[in-house]
Every structure is written in structure tokens, then in C-alpha cells.
N, C-alpha and C positions, 0 to 999 in steps of 0.2 A: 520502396522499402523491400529487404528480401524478404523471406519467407520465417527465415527462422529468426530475425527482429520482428513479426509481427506475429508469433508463436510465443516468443519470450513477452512482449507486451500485451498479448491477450490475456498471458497465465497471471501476470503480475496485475491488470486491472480486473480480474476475476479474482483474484487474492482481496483486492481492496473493496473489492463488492463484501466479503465475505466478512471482513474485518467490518465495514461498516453494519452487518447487519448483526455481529456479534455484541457490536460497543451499543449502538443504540437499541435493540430491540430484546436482547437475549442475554444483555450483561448479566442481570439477577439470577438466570437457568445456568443457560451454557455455559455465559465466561466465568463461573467458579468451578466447573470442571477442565477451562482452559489457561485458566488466570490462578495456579496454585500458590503461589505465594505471595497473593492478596486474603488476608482474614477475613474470614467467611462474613464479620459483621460490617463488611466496610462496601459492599458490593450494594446496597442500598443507599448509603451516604454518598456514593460517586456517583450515580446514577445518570444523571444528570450530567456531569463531565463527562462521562464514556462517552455520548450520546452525542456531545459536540467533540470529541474525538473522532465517534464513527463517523461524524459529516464531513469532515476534513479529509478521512481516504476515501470516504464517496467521492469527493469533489477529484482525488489523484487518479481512480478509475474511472470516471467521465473524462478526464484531459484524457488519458491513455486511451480509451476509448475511442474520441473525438479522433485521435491522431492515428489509429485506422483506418477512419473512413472520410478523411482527403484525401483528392485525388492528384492535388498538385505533389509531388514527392518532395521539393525543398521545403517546404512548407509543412508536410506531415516529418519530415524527420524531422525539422527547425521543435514541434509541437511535442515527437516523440521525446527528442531530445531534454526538453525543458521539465518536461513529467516525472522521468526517469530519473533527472537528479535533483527532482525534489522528492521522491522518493527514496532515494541513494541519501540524502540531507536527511531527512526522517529518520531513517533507518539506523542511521551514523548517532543521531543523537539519542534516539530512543537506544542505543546499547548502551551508550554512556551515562544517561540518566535513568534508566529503569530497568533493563536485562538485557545483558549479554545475546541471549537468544535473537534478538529484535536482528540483529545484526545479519545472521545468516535467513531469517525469514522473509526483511525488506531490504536492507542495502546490498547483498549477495544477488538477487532476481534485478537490481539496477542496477548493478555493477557488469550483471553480464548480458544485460538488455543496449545497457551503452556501448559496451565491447563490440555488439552484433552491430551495431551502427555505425561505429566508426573503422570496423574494418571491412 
């Protein structure tokens, strides 16, 4: 894998670290400073949701992750690959079902994480 697929899939499994640690631990603080057009009294009721949200990109930056440090190369892009467009799939729905933004924050860094792979 070159250099710059595994610079694009760092950034983007450090994106989903980050996301996870916003959904499950810091939704009540942070994510109403990052989550603005969620009502301030709802970030308690969802709690619990965000929570298993944030484990679901846990689980995208552990694949991305994992798919760095193989060393077989068909095998780590096979892994990179697979991550990337379920991130890209994420991305794609989360704009369509809940903001626009989602769109350039996940499926944009998978969009160009698969580009670096396939050319």
C-alpha cells in the first residue's frame, strides 16, 4: 500500500476514533457544541443511541486500523478496501438521512482513500 493510501486511512480511522469518543462518552458536553441542530433536551434521551453509534465507527477505525498493519499487501488493500466503502456507505446515508455535512466529513475521506488505492 503507498504512502499516501495509508496517510488517507490513518486520518480517516483517527477521524472514527474521534467520532466514537464524541457519540459514546462526550455526547451530553461536546456533541451539543458539535451536534447544533440537535435540541439541547434531546442529547440525554439519545444517549444511549449515540453510544452504539459511537461503537459502530469504533469498530470502522479498528478495520482501518487492522488494514495497516498487514503485511500481506493483497490482503491489507482487500481489508483497506472493504473499510473504506463501508465508510463511503456510512457517509452516503448519513447525508441523506440526517446532514448534508456527513457527506464531506465521511464519504469525501472514503471516497479519496479508495481513489489512492485504486490508482
Amino acid at each position: 500500500m503507498n504512502i499516501l493510501s495509508q496517510l488517507i486511512i490513518g486520518f480517516i480511522a483517527v477521524l472514527h476514533i474521534y467520532i466514537l469518543w464524541l457519540e459514546m462518552f462526550a455526547w451530553t458536553t461536546r456533541g451539543r457544541k458539535v451536534f447544533k441542530t440537535i435540541p439541547p433536551d434531546q442529547f440525554e434521551k439519545t444517549k444511549v443511541m449515540a453510544a452504539n453509534q459511537g461503537l459502530y465507527n469504533g469498530f470502522l477505525a479498528a478495520g482501518l486500523t487492522w488494514s495497516l498493519l498487514i503485511s500481506d499487501v493483497n490482503w491489507s488493500h482487500n481489508i483497506a478496501m472493504f473499510f473504506l466503502s463501508c465508510v463511503l456507505v456510512a457517509g452516503i446515508y448519513g447525508a441523506l438521512t440526517a446532514s448534508k455535512r456527513i457527506f464531506y466529513v465521511q464519504a469525501v475521506p472514503a471516497i479519496l482513500g479508495l481513489l489512492s488505492l485504486l490508482l
